[in-house]
C-alpha positions in Angstrom: 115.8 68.8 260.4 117.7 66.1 258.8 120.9 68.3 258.5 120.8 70.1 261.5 120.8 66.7 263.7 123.5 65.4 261.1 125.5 68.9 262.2 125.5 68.4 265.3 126.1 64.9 265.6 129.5 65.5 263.3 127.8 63.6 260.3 129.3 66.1 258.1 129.6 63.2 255.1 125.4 63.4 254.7 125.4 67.2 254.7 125.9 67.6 250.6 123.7 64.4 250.2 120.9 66.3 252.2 121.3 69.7 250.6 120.6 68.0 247.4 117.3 66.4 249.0 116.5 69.4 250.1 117.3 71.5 246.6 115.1 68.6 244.6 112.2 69.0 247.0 112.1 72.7 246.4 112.5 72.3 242.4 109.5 69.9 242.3 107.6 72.4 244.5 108.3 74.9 241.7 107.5 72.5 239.1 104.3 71.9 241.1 103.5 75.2 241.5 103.7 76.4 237.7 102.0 73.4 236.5 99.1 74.9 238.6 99.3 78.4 238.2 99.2 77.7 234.1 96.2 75.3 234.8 94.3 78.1 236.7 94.7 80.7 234.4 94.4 79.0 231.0 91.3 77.7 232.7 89.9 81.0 233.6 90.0 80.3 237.2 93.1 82.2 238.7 91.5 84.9 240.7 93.4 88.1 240.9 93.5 89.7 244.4 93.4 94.2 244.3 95.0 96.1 246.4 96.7 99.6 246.8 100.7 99.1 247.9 103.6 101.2 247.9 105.8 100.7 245.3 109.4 101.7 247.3 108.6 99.3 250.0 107.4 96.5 247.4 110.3 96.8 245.6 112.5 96.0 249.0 110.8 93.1 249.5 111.6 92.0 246.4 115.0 93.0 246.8 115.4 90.7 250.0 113.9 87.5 248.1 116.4 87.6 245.1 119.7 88.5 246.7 120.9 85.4 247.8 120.3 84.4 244.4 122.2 87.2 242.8 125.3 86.4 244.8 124.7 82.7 244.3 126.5 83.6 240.6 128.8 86.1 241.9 126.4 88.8 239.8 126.1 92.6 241.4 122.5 93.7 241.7 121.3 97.3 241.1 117.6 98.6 241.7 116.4 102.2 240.5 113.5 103.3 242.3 113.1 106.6 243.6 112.0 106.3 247.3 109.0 108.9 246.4 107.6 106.3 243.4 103.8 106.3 245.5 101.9 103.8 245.1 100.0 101.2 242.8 96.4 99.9 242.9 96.6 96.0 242.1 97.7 92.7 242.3 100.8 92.9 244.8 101.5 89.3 244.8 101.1 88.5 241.1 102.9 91.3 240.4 106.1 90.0 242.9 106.1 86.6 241.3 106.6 88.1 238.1 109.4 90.0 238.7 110.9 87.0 241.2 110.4 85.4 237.9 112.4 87.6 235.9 114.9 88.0 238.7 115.8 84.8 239.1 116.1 83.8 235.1 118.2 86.7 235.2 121.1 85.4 238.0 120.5 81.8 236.7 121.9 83.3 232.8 124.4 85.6 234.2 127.8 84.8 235.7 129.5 87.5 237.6 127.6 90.1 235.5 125.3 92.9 236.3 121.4 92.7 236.7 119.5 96.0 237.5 115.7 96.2 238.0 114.6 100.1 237.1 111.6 101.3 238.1 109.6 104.2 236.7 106.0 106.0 236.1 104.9 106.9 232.7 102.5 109.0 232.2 101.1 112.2 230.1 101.1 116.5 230.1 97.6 117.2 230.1 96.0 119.3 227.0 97.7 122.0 226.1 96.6 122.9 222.6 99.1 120.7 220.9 97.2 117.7 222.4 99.2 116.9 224.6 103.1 114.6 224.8 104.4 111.9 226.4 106.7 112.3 229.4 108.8 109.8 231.5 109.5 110.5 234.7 111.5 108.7 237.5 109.6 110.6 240.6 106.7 111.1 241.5 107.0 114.6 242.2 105.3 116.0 239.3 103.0 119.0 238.6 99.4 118.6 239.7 98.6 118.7 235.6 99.9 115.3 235.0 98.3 111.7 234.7 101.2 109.1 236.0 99.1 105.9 234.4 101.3 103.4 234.2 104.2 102.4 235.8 106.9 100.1 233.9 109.4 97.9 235.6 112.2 96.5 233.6 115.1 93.8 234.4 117.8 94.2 232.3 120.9 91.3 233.0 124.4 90.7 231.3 124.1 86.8 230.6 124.1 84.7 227.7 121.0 86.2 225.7 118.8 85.1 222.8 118.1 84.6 219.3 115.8 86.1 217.4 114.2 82.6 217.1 114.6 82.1 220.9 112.8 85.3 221.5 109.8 84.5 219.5 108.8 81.3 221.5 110.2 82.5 224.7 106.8 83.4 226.3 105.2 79.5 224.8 104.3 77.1 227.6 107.0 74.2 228.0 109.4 75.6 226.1 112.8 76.9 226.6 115.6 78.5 224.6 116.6 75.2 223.2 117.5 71.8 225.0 120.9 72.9 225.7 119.6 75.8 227.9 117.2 73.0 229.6 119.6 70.7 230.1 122.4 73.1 231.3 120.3 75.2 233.8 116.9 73.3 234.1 113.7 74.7 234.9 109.8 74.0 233.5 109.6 76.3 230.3 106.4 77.8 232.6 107.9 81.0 234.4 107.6 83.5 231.8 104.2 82.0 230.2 102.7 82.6 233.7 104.3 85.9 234.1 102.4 86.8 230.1 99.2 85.9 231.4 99.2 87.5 234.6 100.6 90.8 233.0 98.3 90.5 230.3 95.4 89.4 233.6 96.1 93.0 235.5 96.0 94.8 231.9 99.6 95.1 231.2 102.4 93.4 228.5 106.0 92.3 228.8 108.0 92.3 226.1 111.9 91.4 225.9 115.1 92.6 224.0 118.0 90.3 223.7 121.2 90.1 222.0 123.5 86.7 222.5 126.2 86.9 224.9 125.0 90.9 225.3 121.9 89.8 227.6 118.7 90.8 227.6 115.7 93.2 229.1 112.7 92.4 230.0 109.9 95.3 230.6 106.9 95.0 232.6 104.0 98.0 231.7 101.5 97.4 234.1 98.4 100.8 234.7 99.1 102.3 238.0 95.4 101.4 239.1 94.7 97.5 237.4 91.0 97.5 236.5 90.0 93.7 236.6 87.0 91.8 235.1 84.9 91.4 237.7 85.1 87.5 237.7 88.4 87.5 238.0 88.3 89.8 241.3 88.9 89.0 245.1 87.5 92.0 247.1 90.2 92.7 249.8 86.9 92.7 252.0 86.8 89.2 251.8 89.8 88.6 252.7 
């Protein structure tokens, strides 16, 4: 409100000084936010909310929430999905914060670079005397003898990478890279903790590859239909 009234009284001097108000008051929000989400779930009392979705249309919603920050570092932005993925059966907005999550660390390490978020089902050939084999598959047009059970979303980013030692306390609460990273590009050490737990929460893993000034991937394998604990579930009846 602040910057519109200073716009259009020609106060064009406070106009940096309030987009920095305004930029601190969203960052505490975040900080806010995490602080919570990490008390509620190492607490036991983050409730996880089911419901079927589908995953094409997800995915543009996404897509529409991390743009601006793609171009905010002059980074292009690619998503695989075939528009016949089908659907899901789970938490849909767990599940968007943790690719935001992943999004959004991935623009803030990359300068003009590439980030792509690649969507596919995984799933297995049915018996056929050898026991059966893996396949991948990138549509969900498949013969009626396959079981597509889990779907895997992976961000994958040209920026400044990891360590070896960075990657193994990457996913700790409170802690970043190193305090060069903190200082440089900020942020609560919280985003990828919460985005463990919740994967692990919906019966799922992330895990992450990374190579310094390479980049790194990080892959989301979540079952197509989550089955929760039953404490941890919010009927969509209720709702």
């Amino acid at each position: 409100m602040l910057k519109e009234e200073s716009e259009d009284l020609g106060y064009e001097d406070f106009i940096p000084d309030l987009d920095q108000i305004k930029t601190s008051g969203l960052h505490l929000l975040a900080i806010i936010q995490d602080i919570l989400d990490i008390s509620k779930v190492e607490s036991g009392q983050m409730t996880m909310y089911e419901e079927e979705f589908d995953i094409p249309t997800f995915i543009n919603e996404v897509q529409s929430i991390v743009q601006p920050l793609m171009l905010k570092n002059s980074n292009s932005f690619e998503i695989y999905c075939h528009s016949e993925m089908g659907t899901m059966f789970g938490d849909r907005t767990k599940l968007k914060q943790v690719l935001i999550n992943l999004l959004s660390n991935a623009s803030k390490f990359t300068h003009e670079g590439l980030i792509t978020l690649k969507v596919v089902r995984e799933g297995h050939i049915g018996h056929n005397g050898n026991g059966g084999s893996k396949l991948v598959v990138e549509s969900a047009n498949v013969s009626e003898n396959q079981v597509l059970n889990q779907i895997i979303f992976t961000v994958t980013d040209t920026g400044i990478g990891m360590t070896p030692q960075q990657i193994e306390k990457v996913f700790q609460p409170f802690v970043q890279a190193d305090n060069t990273t903190t200082r440089k590009y900020g942020g609560t050490g919280l985003g990828l903790s919460i985005c463990q737990k919740f994967c692990e929460m919906m019966g799922g893993r992330i895990t992450v590859e990374s190579c310094v000034d390479v980049g790194s991937t990080f892959s989301v394998n979540l079952p197509t239909v989550v089955t929760l604990e039953p404490e941890n579930i919010l009927s969509s009846e209720l709702s």
